[in-house]
C-alpha positions as CSV (number, residue, x, y, z in Angstrom):
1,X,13.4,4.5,-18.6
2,X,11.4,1.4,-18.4
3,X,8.6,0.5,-16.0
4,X,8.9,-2.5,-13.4
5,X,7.1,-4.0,-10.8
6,X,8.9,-6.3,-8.0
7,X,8.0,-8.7,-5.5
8,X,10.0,-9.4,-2.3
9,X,9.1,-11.4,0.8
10,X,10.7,-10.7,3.7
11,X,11.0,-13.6,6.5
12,X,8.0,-13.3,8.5
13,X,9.6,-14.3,11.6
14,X,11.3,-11.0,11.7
15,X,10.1,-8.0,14.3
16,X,8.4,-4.9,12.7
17,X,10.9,-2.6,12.9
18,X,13.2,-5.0,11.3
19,X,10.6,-5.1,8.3
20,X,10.6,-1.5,8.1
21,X,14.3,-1.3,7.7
22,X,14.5,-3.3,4.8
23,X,11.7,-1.5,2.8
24,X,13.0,1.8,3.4
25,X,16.5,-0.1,2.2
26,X,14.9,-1.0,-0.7
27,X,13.1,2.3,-1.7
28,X,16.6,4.0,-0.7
29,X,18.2,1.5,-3.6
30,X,15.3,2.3,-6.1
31,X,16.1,6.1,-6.1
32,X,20.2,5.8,-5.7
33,X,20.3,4.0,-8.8
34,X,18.2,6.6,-10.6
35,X,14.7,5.3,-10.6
36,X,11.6,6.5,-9.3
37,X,9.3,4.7,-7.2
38,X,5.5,4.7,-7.8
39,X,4.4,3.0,-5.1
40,X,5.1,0.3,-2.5
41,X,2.0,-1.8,-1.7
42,X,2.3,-3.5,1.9
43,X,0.8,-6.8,1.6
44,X,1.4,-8.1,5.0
45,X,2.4,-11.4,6.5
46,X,1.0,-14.6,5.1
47,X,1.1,-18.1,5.4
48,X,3.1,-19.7,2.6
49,X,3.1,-22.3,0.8
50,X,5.9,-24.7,1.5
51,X,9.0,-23.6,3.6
52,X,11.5,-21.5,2.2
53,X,14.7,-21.1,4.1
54,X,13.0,-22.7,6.4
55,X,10.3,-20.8,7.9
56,X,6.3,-20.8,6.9
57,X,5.5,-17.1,6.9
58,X,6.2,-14.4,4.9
59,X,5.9,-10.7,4.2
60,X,5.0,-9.5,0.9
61,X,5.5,-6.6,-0.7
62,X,5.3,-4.8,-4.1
63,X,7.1,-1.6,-5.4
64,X,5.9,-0.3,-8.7
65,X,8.9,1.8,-10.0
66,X,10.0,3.1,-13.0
67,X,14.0,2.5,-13.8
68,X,17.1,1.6,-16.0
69,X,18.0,-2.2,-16.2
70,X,21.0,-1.2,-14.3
71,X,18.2,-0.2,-11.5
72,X,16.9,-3.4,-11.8
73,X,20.4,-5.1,-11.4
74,X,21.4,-3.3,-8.5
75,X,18.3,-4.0,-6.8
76,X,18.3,-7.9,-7.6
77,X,22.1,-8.0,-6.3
78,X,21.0,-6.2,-2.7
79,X,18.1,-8.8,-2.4
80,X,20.3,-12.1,-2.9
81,X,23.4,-10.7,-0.7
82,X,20.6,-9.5,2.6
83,X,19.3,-12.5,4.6
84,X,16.3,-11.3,4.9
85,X,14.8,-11.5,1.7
86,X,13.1,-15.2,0.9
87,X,12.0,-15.1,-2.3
88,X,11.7,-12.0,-5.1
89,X,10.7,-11.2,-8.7
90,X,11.0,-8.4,-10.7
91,X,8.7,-7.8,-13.9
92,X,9.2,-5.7,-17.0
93,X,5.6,-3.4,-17.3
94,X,6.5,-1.3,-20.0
95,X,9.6,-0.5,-22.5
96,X,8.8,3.3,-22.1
97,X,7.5,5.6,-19.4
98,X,6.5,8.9,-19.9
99,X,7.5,10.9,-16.9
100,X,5.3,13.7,-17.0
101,X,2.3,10.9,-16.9
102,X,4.2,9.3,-14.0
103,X,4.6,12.1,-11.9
104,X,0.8,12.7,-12.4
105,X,0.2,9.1,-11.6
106,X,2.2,9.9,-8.6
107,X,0.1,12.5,-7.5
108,X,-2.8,10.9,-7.4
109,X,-1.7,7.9,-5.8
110,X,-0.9,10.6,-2.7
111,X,-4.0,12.1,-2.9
112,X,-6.1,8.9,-2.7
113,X,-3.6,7.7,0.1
114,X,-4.2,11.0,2.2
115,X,-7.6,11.4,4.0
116,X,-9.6,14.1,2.9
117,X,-9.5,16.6,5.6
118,X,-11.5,19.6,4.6
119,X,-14.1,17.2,3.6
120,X,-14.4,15.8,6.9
121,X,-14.7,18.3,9.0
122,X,-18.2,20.3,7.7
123,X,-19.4,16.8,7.9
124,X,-18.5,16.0,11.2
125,X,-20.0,19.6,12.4
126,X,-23.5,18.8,11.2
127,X,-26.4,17.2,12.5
128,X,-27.6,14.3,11.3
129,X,-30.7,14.7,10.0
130,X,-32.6,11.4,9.4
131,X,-33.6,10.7,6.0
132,X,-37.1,11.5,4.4
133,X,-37.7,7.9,3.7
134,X,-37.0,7.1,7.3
135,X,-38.8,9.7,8.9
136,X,-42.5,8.8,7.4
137,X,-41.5,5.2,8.3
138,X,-41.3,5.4,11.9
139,X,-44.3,5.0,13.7
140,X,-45.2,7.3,16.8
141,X,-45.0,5.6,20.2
142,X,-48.1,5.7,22.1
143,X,-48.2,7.9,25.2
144,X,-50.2,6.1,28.3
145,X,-53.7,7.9,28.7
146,X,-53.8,9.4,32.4
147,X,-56.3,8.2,34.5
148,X,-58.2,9.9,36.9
């Protein structure tokens, strides 16, 4: 197995759910043809640079996978034959990918994705308590002497 990044930009005219559909596509043609995907990074709609295909926007996104050349084929053929897709580019990262490093790298990409919950919720319980620092800072507000 080798390790590839690609590039695809969708037409950015398209609705969401239409943008959805071809990413999960995608992903769905990574793993058929035996690859694994690392991760898909969303990089959004832009403005490009000149039209292509005759609209101005665009919406990128990146799939770090790890695959055969015949992955790599099979993916290339589904981006020229869906209307869809713009522009794309596939890159060869590495000649050879351990797996048991990938699936580690895998991991860790979820955990940094997913929020930390235990974490979150001792913190959220507790008081804030100002710092020391900020606490010999503030100066006492004068109370108005009573008169009588």
């Amino acid at each position: 197995m080798r390790r590839y990044e690609s590039v695809w930009v969708v037409h950015g005219d398209l609705p969401d759910e239409e943008v959805k559909s071809a990413i999960d596509k995608f992903s769905r043609i990574i793993t058929a043809a035996g690859g694994t995907l690392v991760g898909l990074d969303d990089w959004g709609r832009r403005k490009l640079a000149y039209k292509v295909k005759g609209t101005l926007r665009g919406y990128y996104l990146l799939a770090d996978f790890a695959g055969t050349p015949a992955t790599v084929k099979e993916l290339e053929r589904n981006y020229r034959i869906d209307d869809r897709i713009i522009r794309y580019h596939t890159v060869k990262k590495s000649d050879k990918v351990n797996l048991e490093a990938l699936q580690a790298e895998i991991a860790a990409r979820a955990q940094a994705a997913a929020p930390p919950e235990a974490e979150a919720a001792p913190a959220e319980a507790a008081p804030a308590a100002p710092a020391p620092a900020e606490a010999a800072s503030e100066e006492p507000t004068p109370t108005p002497a009573k008169e009588e």
